[in-house]
C-alpha positions, -999 to +999 in steps of 0.1 A: +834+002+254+815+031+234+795+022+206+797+044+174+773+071+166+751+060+136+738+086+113+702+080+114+677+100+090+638+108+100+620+118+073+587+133+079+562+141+050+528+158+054+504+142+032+495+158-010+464+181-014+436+163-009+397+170-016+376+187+001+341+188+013+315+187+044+302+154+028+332+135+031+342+110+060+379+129+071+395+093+069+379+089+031+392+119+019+414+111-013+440+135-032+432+156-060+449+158-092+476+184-078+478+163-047+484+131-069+509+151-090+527+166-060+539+130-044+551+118-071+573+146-071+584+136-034+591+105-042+616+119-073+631+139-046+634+117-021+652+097-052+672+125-059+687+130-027+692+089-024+667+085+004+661+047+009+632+042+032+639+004+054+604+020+069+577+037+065+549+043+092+519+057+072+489+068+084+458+045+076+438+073+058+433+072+022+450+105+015+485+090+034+483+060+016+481+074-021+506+098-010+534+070-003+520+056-034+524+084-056+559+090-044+567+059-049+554+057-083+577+090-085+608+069-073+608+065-038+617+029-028+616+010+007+616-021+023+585-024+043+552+002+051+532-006+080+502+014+084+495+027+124+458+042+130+477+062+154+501+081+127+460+092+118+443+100+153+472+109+177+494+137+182+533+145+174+537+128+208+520+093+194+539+095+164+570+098+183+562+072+204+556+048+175+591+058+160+605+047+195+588+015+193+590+005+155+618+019+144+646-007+160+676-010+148+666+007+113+687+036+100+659+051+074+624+061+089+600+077+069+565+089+086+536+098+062+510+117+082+487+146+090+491+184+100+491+192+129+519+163+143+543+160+112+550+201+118+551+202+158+572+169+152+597+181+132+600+214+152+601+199+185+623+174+170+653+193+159+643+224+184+666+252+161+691+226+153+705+219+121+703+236+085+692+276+088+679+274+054+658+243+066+646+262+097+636+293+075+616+276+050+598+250+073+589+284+095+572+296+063+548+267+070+541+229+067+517+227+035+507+194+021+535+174+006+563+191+028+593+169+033+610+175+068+644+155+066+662+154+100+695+134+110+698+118+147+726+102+163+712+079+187+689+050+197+655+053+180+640+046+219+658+076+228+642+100+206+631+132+218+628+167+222+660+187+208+675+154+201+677+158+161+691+180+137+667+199+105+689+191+073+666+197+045+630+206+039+611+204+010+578+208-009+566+190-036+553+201-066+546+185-098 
């Protein structure tokens, strides 16, 4: 018996522009006016293109978190944000490892995080596959409030390297 291939989407968003300055604690940092501006225009987009998050797995830093709020304030919706110190100190590979182990059974995932993992994630991710236009603009860079959408057939566990397809990308500005 073979079990049907579900379309499951990944979203990966870099976090809005957020202040700068040598006095600030990295964690602490919070988003400008722009960077305020620019998520809720993800979260219109991610309404726009009927993006329903049953997940999201923020980062615990202060510019992640008023990001996800910002885009939802701009129209993004979801069932339930859980926020992993690792989508803030690790790598791509720990935020693909907490994909593998949160995401279950879920078909929407959305990841709120930091450069350089939501980039190398998203590129080691979908490894060429998918939209060209997608792959162009996402090789012009990963600036703040980027939007990586990618689609994957299997089980979240299985997750890996070449393993999902680059439908959309997007950057928000408001």
């Amino acid at each position: 018996m073979t079990s049907a291939v579900r379309d499951r989407v990944l979203v990966l968003v870099r976090h809005a522009k957020a202040e700068q300055g040598m006095h600030l604690h990295d964690h602490d940092r919070q988003l400008t006016e722009r960077g305020r501006r620019d998520a809720m225009a993800v979260g219109g987009w991610l309404k726009a293109q009927s993006i329903v998050a049953e997940l999201v797995i923020c980062s615990t830093s202060v510019r992640t978190r008023q990001t996800w709020d910002g885009a939802v304030r701009g129209g993004a919706r979801t069932e339930f944000v859980e926020y992993r110190k690792e989508a803030y100190h690790g790598g791509y590979s720990s935020v693909l490892e907490l994909i593998r182990m949160e995401a279950g059974d879920l078909d929407t995932v959305v990841v709120v995080g930091h450069a350089p993992a939501m980039p190398a994630l998203a590129s080691v991710l979908s490894d060429g596959e998918g939209s060209d236009r997608a792959h162009a603009c996402m090789a012009d860079g990963f600036p703040t409030s980027a939007v990586a959408v990618l689609h994957y057939g299997g089980d979240w566990a299985d997750l890996g390297p070449g393993s999902a397809a680059l439908a959309h990308f997007h950057v928000g500005r408001g």
